[in-house]
C-alpha positions as CSV (number, residue, x, y, z in Angstrom):
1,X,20.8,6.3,17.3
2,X,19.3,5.7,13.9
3,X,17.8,8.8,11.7
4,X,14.2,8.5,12.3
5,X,14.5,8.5,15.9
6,X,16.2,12.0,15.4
7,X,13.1,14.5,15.8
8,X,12.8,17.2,13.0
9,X,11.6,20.6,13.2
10,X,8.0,20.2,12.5
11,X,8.0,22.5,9.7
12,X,11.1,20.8,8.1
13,X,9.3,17.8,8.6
14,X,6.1,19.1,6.5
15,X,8.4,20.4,3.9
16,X,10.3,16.6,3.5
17,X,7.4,14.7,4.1
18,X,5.7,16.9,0.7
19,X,8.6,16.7,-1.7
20,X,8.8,13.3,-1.0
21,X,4.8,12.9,-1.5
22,X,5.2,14.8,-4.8
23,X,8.3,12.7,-5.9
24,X,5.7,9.5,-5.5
25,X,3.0,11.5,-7.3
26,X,4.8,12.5,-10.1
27,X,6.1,8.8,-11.1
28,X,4.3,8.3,-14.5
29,X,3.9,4.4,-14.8
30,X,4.2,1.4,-12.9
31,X,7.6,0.7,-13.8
32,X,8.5,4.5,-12.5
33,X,7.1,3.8,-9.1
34,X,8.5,0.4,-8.5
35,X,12.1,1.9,-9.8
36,X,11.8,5.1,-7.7
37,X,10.3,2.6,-4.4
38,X,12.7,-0.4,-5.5
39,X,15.9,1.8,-5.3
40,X,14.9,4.2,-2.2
41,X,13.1,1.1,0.4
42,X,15.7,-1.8,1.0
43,X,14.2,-4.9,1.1
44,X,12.8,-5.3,3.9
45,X,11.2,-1.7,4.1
46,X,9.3,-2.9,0.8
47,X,8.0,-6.3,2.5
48,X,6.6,-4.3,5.6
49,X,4.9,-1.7,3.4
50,X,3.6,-4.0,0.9
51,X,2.4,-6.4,4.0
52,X,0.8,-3.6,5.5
53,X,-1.1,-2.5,2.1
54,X,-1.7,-6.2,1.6
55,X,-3.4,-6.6,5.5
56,X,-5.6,-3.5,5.1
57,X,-6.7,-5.2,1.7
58,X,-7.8,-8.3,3.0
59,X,-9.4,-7.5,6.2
60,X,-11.7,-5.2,3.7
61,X,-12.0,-8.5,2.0
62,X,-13.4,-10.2,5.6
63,X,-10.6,-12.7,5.8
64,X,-9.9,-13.9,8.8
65,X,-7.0,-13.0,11.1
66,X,-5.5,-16.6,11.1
67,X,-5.9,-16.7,7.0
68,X,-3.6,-13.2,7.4
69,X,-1.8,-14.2,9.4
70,X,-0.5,-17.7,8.5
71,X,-0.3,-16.2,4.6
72,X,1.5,-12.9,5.2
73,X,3.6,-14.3,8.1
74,X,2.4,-11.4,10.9
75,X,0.8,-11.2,14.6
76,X,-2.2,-10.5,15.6
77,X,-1.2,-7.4,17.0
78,X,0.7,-6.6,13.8
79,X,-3.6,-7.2,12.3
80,X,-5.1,-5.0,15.3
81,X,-2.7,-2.4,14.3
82,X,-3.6,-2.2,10.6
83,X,-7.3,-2.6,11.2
84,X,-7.1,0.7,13.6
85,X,-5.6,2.3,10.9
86,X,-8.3,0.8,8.0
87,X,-10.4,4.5,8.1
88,X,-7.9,6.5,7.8
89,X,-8.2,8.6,4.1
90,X,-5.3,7.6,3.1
91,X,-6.4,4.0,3.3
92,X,-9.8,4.4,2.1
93,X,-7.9,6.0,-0.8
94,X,-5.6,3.0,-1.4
95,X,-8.7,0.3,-1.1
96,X,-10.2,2.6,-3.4
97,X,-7.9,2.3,-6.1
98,X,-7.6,-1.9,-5.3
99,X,-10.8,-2.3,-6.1
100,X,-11.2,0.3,-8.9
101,X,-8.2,-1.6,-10.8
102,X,-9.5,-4.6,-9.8
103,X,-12.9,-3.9,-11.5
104,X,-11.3,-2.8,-14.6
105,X,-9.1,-6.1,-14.9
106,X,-12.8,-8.1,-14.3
107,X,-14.2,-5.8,-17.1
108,X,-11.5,-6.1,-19.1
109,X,-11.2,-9.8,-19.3
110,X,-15.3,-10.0,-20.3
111,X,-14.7,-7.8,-23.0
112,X,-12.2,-9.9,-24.4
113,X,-14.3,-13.0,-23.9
114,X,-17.3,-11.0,-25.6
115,X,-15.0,-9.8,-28.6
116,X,-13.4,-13.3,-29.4
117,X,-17.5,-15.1,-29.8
């Protein structure tokens, strides 16, 4: 039997499931969080959250399920999955922050365009 089909006491659970929320929140850059995620996921953990992040982003973005799917190498059921999951807060959140990063790197680049004329 592996760990995580061992059932917790619900408020033990809570208790886990906050320090390790906090432990995420409290990394300070981006090489902090890819440390901390690099050393506690194995690899393949990584690939399946990062796939996941990466499937909610582009169905946002209206790509199709075959683009997904040939590109990130998952089903359509894997797609059906994530998009039931696409208005959940904690995925708005994430998209949220996507694009907001993306919008500063688009800004970012026109300034420096601006400042070398």
């Amino acid at each position: 039997m592996r760990i995580s089909e061992r059932k917790l006491n619900p408020s033990l659970k809570k208790q886990l499931v906050g320090v390790f929320a906090q432990v995420v929140a409290d990394t300070k850059t981006l090489q902090e969080a890819e440390s901390f995620l690099t050393s506690f996921f194995n690899d393949a953990e990584m690939e399946t959250y990062s796939k996941r992040l990466a499937v909610s982003y582009w169905l946002k973005k209206k790509r199709s399920y075959e683009n997904i799917k040939e590109n990130l190498k998952v089903s359509s059921a894997t797609i059906a999955t994530i998009q039931s999951l696409t208005e959940k807060p904690g995925i708005r959140l994430a998209m949220k922050k996507i694009e907001a990063e993306e919008w500063a790197n688009q800004w970012a680049e026109k300034i420096k365009k601006f400042i070398k004329k």
